[in-house]
C-alpha positions as CSV (number, residue, x, y, z in Angstrom):
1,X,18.8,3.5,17.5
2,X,16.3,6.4,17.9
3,X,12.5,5.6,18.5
4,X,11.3,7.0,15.5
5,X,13.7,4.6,13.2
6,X,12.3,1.8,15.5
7,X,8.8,2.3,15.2
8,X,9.1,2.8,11.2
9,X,10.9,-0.4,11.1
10,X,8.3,-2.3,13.2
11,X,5.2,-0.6,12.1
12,X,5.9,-2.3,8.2
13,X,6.3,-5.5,9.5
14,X,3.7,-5.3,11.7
15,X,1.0,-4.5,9.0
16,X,3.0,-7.3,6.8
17,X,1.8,-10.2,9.7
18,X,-0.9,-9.0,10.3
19,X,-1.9,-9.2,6.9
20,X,-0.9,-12.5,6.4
21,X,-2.8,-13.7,9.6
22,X,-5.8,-12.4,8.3
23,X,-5.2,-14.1,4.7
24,X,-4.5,-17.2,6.8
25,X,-7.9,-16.9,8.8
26,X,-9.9,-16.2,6.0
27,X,-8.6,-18.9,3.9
28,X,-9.4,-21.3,6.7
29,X,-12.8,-19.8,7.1
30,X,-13.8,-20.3,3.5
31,X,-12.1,-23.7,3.2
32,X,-14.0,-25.2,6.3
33,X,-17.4,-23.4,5.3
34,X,-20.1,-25.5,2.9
35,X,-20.0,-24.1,-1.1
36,X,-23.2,-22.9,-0.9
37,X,-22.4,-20.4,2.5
38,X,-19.5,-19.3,0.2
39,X,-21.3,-19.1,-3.0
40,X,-24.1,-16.8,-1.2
41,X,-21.2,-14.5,0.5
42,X,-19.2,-14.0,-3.0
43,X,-22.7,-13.4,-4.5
44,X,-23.8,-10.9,-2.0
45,X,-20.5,-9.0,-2.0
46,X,-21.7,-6.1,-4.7
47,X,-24.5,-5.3,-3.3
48,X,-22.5,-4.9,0.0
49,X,-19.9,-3.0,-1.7
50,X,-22.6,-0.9,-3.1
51,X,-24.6,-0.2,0.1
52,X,-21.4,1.2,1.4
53,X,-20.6,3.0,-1.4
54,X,-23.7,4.7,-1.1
55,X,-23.2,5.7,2.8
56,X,-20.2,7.2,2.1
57,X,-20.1,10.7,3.4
């Protein structure tokens, strides 16, 4: 098997774990945190979304 076929094989599955470790984390994070941290982070979230939107280049 040639690199190339090797790294597109492992490259998918790589991103595929690591995406599901991050799901994981964050799950844990928001299950362990008080409702009120959580309900001040999800409210907060647009305004993030829209102070990056707005440094954008």
């Amino acid at each position: 098997m040639d690199y190339l076929a090797l790294l597109a094989t492992a490259v998918p599955i790589a991103l595929i774990v690591a995406l599901l470790c991050i799901t994981v984390i964050s799950l844990a994070a928001i299950f362990r945190a008080h409702r009120g941290d959580v309900v001040a982070v999800l409210r907060a979230l647009p305004g993030l979304v829209a102070a990056m939107l707005r440094r954008k280049p």
